[in-house]
N, C-alpha and C positions, 0 to 999 in steps of 0.2 A: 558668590564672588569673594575673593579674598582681598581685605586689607593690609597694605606694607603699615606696621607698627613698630618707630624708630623710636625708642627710649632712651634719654641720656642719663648719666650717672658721675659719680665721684669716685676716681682710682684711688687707694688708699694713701696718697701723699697730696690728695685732694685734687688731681688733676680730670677736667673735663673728658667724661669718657661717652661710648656708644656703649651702652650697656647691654643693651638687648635692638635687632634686629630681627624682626618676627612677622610672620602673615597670621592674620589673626579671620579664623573662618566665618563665615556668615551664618545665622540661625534663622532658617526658617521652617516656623512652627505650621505644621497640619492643619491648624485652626485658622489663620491667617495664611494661607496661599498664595506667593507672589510677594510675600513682604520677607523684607530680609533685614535681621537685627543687626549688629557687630557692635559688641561691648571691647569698647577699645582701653577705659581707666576708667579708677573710681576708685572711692570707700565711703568707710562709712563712721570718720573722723578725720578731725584736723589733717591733714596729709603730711609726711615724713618724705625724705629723699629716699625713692628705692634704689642705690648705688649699684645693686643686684639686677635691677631693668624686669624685678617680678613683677607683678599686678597687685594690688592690694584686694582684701578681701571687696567685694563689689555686690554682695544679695543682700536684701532684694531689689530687683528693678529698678525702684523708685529711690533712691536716696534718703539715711535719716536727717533728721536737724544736724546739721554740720558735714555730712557727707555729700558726694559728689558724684557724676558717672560722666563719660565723654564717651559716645560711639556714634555712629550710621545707622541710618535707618531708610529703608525702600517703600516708596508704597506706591503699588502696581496701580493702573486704570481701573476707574470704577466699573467701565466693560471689561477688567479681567474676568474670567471667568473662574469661580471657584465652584471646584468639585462636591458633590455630596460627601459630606462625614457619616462613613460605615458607622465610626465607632466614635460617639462625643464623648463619652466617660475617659477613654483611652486619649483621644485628643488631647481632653482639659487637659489630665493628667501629662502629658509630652511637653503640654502648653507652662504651664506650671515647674516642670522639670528645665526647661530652656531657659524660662524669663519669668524666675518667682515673683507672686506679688502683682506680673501687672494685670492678669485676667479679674484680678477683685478690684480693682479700680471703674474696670467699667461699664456703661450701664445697658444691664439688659434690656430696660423696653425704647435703647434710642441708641443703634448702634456706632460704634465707634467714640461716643459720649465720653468721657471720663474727665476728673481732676484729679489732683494730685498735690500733695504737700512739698512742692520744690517751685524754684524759678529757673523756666528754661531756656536756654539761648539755641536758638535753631537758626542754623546759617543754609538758604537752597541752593544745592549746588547743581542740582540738572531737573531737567521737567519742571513743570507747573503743579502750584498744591494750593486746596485753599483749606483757609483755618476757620471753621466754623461755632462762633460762639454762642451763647443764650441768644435767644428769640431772633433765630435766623442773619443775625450779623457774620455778613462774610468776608475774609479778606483774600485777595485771589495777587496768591504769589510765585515768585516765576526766577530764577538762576540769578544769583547774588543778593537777594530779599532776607533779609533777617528777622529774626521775630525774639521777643523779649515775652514770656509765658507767665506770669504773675500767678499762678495756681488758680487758672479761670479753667472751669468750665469748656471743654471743648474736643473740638473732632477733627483730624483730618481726611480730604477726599482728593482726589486725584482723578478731575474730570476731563484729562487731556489725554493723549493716544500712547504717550509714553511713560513708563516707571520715572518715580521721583525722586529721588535721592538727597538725604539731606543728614548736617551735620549736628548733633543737637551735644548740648554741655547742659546737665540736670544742678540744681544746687539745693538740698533738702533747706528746706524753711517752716520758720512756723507756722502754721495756717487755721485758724475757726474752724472749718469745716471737720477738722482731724486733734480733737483733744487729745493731748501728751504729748504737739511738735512744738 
C-alpha cells in the first residue's frame, strides 16, 4: 500500500510552501509476511526545516538519543499464514537491507519480543492489536487507542480477522538496558 506524504517547507522569502508531495511505498520484508512498514520521517538529530520536502537521514530503524522516525506499520492476523523461508541467510539479509537494526532487537527464544532505546507513540487506526508485556500483561486495543512505549519490553499480536494498521512516532531516549543512549 502506498502512503500520500505531504511535506511543508519555506519558499525562499520565507513563505509557507508544499514542498514535497510524494507516495511513499510500503516494505514488506520476506521474514515478516503480511506486515508492511512505511517510513514516512526521521533522523537521527535535533531536526532542521527541510524547505526542500527531502527526508532526512533515517537508519537505523530505531532512533538514536535525539533522533526520531514517524511511519505505518501493518500487522497481519495471527492466523495469517506465513510461508516457509527457502532461504533465512537471504531473508535476514533482505530483512536487514529494508529495516537496519530492527531484526537485532528482537528476541529469539520468545518471538515478536523486543525493546528498544526510544518512547513510542502509536496511535490504532484500523483493526484490533494487543500489546503484550512482561509476565503476560496484555492490553487489547482496538481504532483510535493510543499507546505511550516507555522502552518496555514487549510484543505485538493481532488476534482479530483483520490486518492492523497503525501509526507509530519513535523518539530515541536513554535507556539502562542499552549503555551509550
Amino acid at each position: 500500500m502506498k502512503i500520500r506524504r505531504v511535506v511543508t517547507g519555506h519558499d525562499r522569502s520565507g513563505k509557507a510552501v508544499i514542498a514535497s508531495d510524494s507516495q511513499v511505498e510500503g516494505i514488506t520484508p520476506g521474514l515478516l509476511p503480511g506486515s508492511e512498514f512505511h517510513r514516512l520521517w526521521g533522523a537521527n538529530r535535533a531536526p532542521s526545516f527541510p524547505d526542500d520536502g527531502s527526508p532526512p537521514e533515517q537508519n537505523p530503524y530505531f532512533p538514536p538519543v535525539g533522533g526520531f522516525r514517524f511511519g505505518m506499520f501493518t500487522i497481519p492476523p495471527d492466523s495469517h499464514t506465513r510461508p516457509a523461508v527457502a532461504d533465512l541467510p537471504a531473508a535476514v539479509k533482505e530483512l536487514e537491507a529494508a529495516l537496519p537494526g530492527l531484526a537485532s532487537h528482537m528476541e529469539a527464544d520468545a518471538p515478536g519480543m523486543h525493546t528498544t532505546a526510544t518512547i513510542d507513540f502509536e496511535v490504532v487506526l484500523e483493526g484490533e492489536v494487543w500489546l503484550e508485556l512482561d509476565d503476560g500483561v496484555v492490553a487489547h486495543l482496538r481504532a483510535g487507542d493510543c499507546v505511550v512505549q516507555n522502552g518496555t519490553r514487549h510484543a505485538w499480536h493481532n488476534r482479530g480477522h483483520v490486518p492492523a494498521r497503525l501509526a507509530v512516532f519513535l523518539v530515541g531516549a536513554h535507556h539502562a538496558k542499552f549503555p551509550g543512549t
